[in-house]
C-alpha positions as CSV (number, residue, x, y, z in Angstrom):
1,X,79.9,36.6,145.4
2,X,82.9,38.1,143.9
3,X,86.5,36.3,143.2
4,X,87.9,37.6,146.7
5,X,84.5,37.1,148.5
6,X,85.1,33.2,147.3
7,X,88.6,33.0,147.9
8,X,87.6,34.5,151.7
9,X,85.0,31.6,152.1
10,X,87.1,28.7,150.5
11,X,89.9,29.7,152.8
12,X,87.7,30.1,156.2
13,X,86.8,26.8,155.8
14,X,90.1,25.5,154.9
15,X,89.3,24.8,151.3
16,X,93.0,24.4,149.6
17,X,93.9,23.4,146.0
18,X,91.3,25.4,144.1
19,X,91.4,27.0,141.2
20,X,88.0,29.7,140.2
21,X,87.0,30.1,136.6
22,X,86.1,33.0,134.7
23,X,82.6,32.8,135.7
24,X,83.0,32.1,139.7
25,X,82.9,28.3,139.7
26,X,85.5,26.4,141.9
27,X,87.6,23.5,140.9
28,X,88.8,21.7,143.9
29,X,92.1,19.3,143.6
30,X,91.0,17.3,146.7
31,X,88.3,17.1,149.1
32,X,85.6,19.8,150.4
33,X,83.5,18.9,153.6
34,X,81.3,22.0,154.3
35,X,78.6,19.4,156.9
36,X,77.9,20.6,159.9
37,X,77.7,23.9,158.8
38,X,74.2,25.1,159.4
39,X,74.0,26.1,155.7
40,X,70.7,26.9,154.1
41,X,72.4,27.0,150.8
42,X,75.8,26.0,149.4
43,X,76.7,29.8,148.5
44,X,79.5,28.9,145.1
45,X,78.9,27.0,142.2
46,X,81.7,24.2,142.5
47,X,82.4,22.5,139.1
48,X,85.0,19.8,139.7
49,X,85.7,18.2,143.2
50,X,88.1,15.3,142.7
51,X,88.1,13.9,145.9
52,X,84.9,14.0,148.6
53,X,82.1,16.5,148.4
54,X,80.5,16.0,151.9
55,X,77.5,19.1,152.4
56,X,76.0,16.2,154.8
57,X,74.0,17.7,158.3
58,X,73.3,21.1,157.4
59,X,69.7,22.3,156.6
60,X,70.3,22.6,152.8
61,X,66.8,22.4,150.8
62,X,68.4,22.4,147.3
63,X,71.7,21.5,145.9
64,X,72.3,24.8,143.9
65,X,75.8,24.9,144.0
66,X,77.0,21.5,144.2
67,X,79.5,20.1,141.9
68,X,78.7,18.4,138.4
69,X,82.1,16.3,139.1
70,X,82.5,13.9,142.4
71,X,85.8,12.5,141.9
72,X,84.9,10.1,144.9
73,X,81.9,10.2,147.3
74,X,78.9,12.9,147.4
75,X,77.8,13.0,150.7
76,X,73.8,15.5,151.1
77,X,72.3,13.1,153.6
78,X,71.1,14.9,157.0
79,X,69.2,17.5,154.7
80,X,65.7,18.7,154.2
81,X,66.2,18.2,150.5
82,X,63.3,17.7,148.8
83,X,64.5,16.4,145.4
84,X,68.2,15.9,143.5
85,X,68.2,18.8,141.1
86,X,71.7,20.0,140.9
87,X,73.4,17.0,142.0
88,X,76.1,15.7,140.4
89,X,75.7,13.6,137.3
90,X,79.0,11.7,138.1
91,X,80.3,10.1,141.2
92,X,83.1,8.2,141.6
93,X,82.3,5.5,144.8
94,X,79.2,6.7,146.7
95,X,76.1,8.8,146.4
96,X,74.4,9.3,149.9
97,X,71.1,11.4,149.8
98,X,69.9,9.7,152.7
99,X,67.9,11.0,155.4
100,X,66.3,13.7,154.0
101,X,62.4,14.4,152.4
102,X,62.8,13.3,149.4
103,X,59.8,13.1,147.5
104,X,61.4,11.9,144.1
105,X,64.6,11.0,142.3
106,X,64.8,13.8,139.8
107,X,68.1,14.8,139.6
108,X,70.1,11.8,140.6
109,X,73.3,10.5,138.3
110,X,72.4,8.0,135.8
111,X,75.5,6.2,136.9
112,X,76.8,5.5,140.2
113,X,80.4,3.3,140.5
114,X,79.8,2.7,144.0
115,X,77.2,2.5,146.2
116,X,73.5,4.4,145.7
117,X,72.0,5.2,149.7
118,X,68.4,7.2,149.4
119,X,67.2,5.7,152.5
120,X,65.0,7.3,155.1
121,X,63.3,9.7,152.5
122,X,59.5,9.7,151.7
123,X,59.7,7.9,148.3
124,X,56.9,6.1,146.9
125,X,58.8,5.0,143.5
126,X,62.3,4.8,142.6
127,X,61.2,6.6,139.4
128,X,65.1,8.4,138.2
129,X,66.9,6.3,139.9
130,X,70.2,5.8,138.4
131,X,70.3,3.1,135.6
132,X,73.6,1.4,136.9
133,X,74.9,1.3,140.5
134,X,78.7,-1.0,140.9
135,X,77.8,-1.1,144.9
136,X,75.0,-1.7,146.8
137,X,71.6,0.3,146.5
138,X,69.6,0.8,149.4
139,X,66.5,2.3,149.3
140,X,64.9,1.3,153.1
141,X,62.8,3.0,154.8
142,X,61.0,5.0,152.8
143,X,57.1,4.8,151.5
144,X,57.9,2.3,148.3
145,X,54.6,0.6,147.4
146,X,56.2,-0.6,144.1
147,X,59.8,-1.5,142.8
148,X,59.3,0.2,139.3
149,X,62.5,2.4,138.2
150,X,65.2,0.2,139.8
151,X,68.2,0.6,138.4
152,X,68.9,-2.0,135.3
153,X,72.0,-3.2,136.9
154,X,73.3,-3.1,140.6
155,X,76.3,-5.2,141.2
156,X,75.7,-5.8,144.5
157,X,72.4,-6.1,146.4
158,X,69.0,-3.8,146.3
159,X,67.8,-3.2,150.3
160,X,64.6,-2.4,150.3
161,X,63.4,-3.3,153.8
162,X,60.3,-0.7,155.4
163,X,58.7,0.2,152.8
164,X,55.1,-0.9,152.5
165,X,55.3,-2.9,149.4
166,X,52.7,-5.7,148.5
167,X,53.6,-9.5,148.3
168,X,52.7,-9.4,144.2
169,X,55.1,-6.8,143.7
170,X,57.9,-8.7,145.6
171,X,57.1,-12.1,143.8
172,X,57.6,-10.6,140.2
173,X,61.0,-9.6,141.7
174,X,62.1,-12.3,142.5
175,X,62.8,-14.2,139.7
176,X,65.7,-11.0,138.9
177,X,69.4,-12.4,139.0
178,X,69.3,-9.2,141.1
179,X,69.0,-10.3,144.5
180,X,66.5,-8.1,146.5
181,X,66.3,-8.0,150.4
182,X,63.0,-7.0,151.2
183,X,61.7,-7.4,154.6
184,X,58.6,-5.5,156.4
185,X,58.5,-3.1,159.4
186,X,58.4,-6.5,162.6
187,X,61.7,-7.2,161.2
């Protein structure tokens, strides 16, 4: 796309505040919600986004596009996503990547100063997932058969109920300061 081609796309969808570099990537001074869309691709390259980047309930199977800056929550949940690869390395309160087919983590921000929601995927590890979450993770409902690749530090509380993981695995867990809600599929 070209600069007016952008500017005719930002504005359609009521985009305001934005400022686009040299090279066609936006800058937005606020909040861009583009769900709901029926979008198979997010068509610019946004850089910065310092409020809300909601892309959530489209049909989006890669995250070309998305900003490398979430000032405050990314929303990509409602997807057919298949892994994180051009998501945004920070995030200011909330990373939700839920509901989607996510086979892996690859791609995910190392750090998260909110909450961290990949539930409802088709994980079987949480191999990439980011090192430090200041919120809740929640990672239920997916096809975890071990709890390797946890983050190292999650202020709040790991859910991790559906998922098929065995009894050893849960018992070596236990003994973390982290405190782990695991449950099985009756509950």
């Amino acid at each position: 796309m070209n600069k007016q081609e952008i500017e005719a796309w930002l504005n359609q969808l009521g985009i305001e505040k934005y400022s686009i570099t040299g090279d066609g990537q936006v800058d937005v001074d606020g909040t861009v919600d583009i769900s709901f869309k029926d979008l198979t691709e997010i068509p610019v390259q946004f850089g910065t986004v310092k409020g809300d980047f909601n892309c959530s309930n489209n049909q989006l199977e890669t995250l070309k596009g998305a900003p490398t800056t979430v000032g405050v929550a990314f929303f990509c949940h409602e997807n057919l996503l298949i892994s994180l690869e051009g998501a945004p390395q920070t995030v200011g309160t909330a990373f939700v990547c839920s509901s989607n087919i996510l086979t892996t983590l690859q791609g995910a921000p190392k750090v998260v100063n909110g909450s961290f929601n990949c539930s409802g995927n088709l994980l079987t590890s949480l191999e990439n997932a980011p090192e430090s979450v200041n919120g809740v993770s929640d990672c239920t409902d997916n096809r975890l058969t071990t709890l390797e690749g946890i983050p190292k530090y999650i202020k709040r509380v790991l859910y991790c109920s559906g998922n098929p993981i065995p009894q050893d695995i849960i018992v070596k867990y236990q003994g973390l300061s982290l405190f782990v809600i695991i449950g099985d599929e009756d509950e």
